[in-house]
N, C-alpha and C positions, 0 to 999 in steps of 0.2 A: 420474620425478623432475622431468621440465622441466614439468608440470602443477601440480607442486604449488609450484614457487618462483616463479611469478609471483603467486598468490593470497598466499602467505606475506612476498612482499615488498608486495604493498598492507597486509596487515593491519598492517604494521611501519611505514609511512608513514602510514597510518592513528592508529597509536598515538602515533606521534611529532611528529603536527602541531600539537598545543596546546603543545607546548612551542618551537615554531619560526613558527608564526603569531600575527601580530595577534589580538586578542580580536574582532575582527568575521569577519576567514575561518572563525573557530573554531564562530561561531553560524551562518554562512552552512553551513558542511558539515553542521553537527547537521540544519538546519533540510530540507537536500539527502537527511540518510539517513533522517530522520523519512518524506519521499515516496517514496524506496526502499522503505522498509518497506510504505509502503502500496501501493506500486504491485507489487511481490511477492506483497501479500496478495492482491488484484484478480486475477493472473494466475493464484491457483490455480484462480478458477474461469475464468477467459477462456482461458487457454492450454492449462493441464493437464484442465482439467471441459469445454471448448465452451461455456461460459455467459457469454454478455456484458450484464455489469449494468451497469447507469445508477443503481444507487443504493449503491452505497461510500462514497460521500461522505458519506450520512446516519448511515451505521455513524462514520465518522470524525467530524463532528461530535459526533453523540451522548453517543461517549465525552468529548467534550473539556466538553459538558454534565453530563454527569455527578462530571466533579473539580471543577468553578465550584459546583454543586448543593453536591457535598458538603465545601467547602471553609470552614473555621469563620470567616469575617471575613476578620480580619487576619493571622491564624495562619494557619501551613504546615500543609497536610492531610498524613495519614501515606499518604507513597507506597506501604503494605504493605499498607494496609485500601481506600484510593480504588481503584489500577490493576486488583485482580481486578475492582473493582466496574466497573471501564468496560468495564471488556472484558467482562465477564458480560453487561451492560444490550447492549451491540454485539450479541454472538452470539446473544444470546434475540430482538432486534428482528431478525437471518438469520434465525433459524430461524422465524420466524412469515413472515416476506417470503419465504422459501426455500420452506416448505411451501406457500406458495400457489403464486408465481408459477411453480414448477419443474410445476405442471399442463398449462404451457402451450409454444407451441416457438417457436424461430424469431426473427422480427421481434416474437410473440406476446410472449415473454419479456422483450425489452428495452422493451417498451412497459410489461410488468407493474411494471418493478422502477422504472424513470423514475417513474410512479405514484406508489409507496408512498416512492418516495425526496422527491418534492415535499411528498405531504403531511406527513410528518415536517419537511419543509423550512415549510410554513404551519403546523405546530402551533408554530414557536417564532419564529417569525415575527410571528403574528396575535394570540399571544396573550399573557399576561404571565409566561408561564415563563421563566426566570432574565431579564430585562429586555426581553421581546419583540422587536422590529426592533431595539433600541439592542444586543441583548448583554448579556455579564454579564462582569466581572474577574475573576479569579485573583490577588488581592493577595498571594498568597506561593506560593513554589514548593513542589511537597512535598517532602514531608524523610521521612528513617530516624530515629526517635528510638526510644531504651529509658530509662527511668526518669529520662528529662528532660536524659540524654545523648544531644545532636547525633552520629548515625555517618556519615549522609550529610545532605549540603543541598546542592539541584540551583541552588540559586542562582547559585553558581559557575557560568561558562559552562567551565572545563576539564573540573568533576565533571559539569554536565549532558552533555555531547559523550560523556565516558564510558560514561556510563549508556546512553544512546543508540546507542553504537556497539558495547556489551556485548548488547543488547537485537537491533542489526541483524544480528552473529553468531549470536543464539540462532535469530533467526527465519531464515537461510540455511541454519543445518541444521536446523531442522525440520523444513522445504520439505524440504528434499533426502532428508531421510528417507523423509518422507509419498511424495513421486511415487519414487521408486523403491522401496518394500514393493508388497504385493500391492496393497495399496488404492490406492497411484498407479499401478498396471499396468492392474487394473482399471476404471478413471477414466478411463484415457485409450484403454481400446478402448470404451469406452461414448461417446466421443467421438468417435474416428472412426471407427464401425458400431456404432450403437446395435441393429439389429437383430442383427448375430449374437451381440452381446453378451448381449441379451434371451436369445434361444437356447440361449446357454452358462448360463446362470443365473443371470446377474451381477443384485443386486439395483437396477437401475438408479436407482430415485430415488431410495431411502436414500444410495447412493453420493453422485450428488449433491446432494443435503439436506447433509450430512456435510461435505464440500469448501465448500460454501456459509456453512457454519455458523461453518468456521475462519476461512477468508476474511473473514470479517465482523469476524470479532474479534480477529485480524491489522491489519486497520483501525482497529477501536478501538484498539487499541494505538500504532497512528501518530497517532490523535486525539488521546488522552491527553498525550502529549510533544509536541503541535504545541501544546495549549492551555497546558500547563504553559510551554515555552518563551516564548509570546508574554503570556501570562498577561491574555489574552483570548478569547471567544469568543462570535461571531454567527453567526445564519441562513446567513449566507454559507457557511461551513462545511460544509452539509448540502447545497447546491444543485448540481445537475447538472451546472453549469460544471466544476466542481472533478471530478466523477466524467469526464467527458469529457477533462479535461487528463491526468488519469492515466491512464486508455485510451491516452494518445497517448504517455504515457513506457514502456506496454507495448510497444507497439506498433514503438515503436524498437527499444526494449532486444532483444526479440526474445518471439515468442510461447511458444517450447516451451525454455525455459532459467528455471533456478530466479533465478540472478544478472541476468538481462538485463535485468528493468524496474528493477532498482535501477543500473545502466548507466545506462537509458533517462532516466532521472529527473535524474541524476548531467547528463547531455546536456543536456535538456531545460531546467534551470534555472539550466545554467552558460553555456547559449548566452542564454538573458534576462536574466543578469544582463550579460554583456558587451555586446550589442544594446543594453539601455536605458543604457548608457554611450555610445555609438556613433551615437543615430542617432532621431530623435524616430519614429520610423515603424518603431520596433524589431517593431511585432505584424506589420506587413505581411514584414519581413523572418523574421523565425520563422517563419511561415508556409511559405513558400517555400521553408526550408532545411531544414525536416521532411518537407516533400511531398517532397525531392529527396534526404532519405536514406531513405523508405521505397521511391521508385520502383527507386533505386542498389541497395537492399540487404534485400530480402524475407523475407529470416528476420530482420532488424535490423540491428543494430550488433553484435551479437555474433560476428554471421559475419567481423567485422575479428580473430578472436583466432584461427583459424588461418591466416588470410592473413599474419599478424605472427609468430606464434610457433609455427606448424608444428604444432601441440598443438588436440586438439579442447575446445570449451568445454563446462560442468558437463553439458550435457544432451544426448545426442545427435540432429541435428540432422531437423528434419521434410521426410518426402519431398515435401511439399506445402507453397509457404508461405502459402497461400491462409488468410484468415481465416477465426473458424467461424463468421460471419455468413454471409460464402460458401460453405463447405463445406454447409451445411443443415444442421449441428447444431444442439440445445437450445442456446437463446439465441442 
């Protein structure tokens, strides 16, 4: 029981903050689960697969290119026909980045995916697709329309927050499905002993193809409502910085936990926004106070939820908190 009334009481304060906050906390939280979500998708292959990519960020841009692409002018694209399509465009550019780069192990793989994550980053960059170096707008938010009747418009910051926090729920239990059925059992002894895995029969690179595949378009999916929200989008989007920051709201939040990098994110972007209130040297102090909660706390911040509430957190927890860059798995 005591495991489940703290998640039921966030989801309850969750629901009930656009009606008790400012209309800027309201965009500030959307904009906080939108990186949850992404930093979630990133750990199914970092945490749960042993794959540490440097190129999320281009799945996440992508998508947010793909609703600017297919957005008519001035009119609201229909949120029903765009969202498959970005997340479709995300998961095909994994599966082609995944087929490759999953050839290779190690330090190998995080060099493969940095790679194909740049050049994605100079194709829209260098060239004139949706407005090259300048970007491109999203002049209208998209919308639920049927027969010229409005059902939803994300224009609202209460209805966008919703959508968005409907969307962050979906995607917690689908995580949590996927790594506990076979295929996350599986996943994750291909993870830590890839050999006796091999052994057992386990199809290792479909497996991880597959985890790669979601992952990516998990991304697109936090791309999609990062572009919609800001109703912009540039190169920047795509670029390595951004797959690096995420890494590091995994990394907090905790590796082998389906909720931690949405924690981690949650941390990570509430500690910069009070820092650049605080203090013109906000990066030098984030810095410091990240390095000094991974040294304090090796599984992340998650390991604060039985030290608080006596109750173990959604994923139980790794005998090892060594990264899998360290451990010598793929990627």
């Amino acid at each position: 029981m005591r495991n489940w009334l703290v998640p039921a009481a966030l989801v309850a304060c969750a629901i009930a903050l656009p009606f008790a906050a400012p209309t800027y906390y309201v965009q500030f939280v959307s904009k906080a689960f939108i990186m949850g979500i992404l930093a979630m998708g990133l750990n199914l292959a970092v945490g749960h697969g042993g794959m540490v990519s440097l190129c999320h960020a281009a799945f996440f841009g992508l998508a947010g290119y793909i609703l600017a692409l297919l957005s008519p002018g001035y009119d609201a694209a229909s949120l029903l026909l765009t969202l498959p399509a970005a997340m479709a465009a995300a998961a095909i550019a994994a599966l082609v980045i995944g087929a490759l780069a999953l050839r290779t192990r190690g330090v190998y793989f995080i060099m493969v995916t940095l790679a194909f994550g740049e050049m994605l980053f100079f194709l829209f960059h260098d060239t004139g697709i949706a407005g090259g170096s300048d970007g491109a707008y999203v002049n209208a938010k998209p919308e639920i329309a049927i027969a010229g009747y409005r059902l939803l418009d994300l224009a609202s910051p209460a209805a966008f927050y919703f959508v968005v926090l409907a969307f962050l729920i979906a995607t917690i239990a689908v995580l949590t499905m996927l790594v506990r059925s076979p295929f996350g059992h599986a996943l994750a002894a291909a993870r830590d002993n890839e050999r006796r895995a091999r052994s057992l029969g386990f199809p290792i690179y479909r497996l991880r193809l597959i985890a790669f595949v979601i992952s990516g378009a998990i991304a697109g999916l936090a791309g999609y409502f990062a572009a919609a929200q800001f109703g912009f989008v540039a190169p920047q989007m795509l670029g390595w910085h951004l797959s690096a920051t995420v890494l590091v709201m995994v990394l907090i939040g905790g590796l082998r936990s389906v909720t931690g990098p949405l924690i981690g994110a949650l941390v990570l972007i509430g500690l910069e926004e009070v820092l650049k209130a605080s203090t013109d040297y906000w990066k030098l102090a984030e810095g410091l106070i990240v390095i000094a909660i991974v040294l304090a706390l090796l599984g992340g911040v998650r390991q604060l939820w039985p030290m608080i509430f006596g109750a173990r957190p959604d994923a139980p927890p790794s005998r090892r908190a060594a990264s899998p860059v360290a451990e010598g798995h793929n990627g």
